[in-house]
C-alpha positions as CSV (number, residue, x, y, z in Angstrom):
1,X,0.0,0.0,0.0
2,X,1.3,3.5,-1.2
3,X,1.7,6.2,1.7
4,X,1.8,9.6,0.8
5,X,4.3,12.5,2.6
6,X,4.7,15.9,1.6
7,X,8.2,16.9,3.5
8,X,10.5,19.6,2.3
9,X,14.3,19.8,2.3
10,X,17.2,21.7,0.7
11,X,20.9,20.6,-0.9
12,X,22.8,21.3,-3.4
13,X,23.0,18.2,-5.3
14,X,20.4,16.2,-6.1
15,X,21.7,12.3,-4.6
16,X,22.0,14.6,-1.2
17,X,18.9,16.0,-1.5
18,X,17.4,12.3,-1.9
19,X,18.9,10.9,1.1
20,X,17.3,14.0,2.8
21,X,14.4,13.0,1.9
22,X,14.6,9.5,2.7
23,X,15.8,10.6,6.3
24,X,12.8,12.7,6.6
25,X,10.4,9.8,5.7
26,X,11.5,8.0,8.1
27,X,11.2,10.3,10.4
28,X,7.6,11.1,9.9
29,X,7.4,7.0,10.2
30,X,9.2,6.8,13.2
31,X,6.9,10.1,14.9
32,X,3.5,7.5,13.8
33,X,5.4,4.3,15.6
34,X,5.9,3.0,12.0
35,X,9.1,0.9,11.4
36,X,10.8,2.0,7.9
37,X,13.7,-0.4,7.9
38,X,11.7,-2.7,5.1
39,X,10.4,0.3,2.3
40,X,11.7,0.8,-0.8
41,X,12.1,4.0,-1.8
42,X,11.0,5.5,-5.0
43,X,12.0,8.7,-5.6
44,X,10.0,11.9,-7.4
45,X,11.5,15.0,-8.6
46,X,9.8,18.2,-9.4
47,X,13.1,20.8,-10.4
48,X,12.6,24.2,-10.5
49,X,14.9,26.5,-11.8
50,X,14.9,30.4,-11.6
């Protein structure tokens, strides 16, 4: 079953930006008493440039 999270975080380059984001799912898991050692990640992007 999908689970949705909207989180937000900021890097430089884009494979530290992912891992951010990872870390910050699991967080939001961990703050619901969910375990996230056995997700897969699948990653979205949405650049913006200016």
């Amino acid at each position: 079953m999908a689970q949705e999270f909207e989180v937000n975080t900021q890097a430089r380059w884009l494979d530290e930006r992912m891992e951010r984001v990872k870390e910050a799912i699991a967080l939001c898991l961990e703050v619901e008493g969910r375990p996230a050692e056995q997700l897969d990640f699948v990653g979205l992007q949405r650049p913006r440039f200016a």
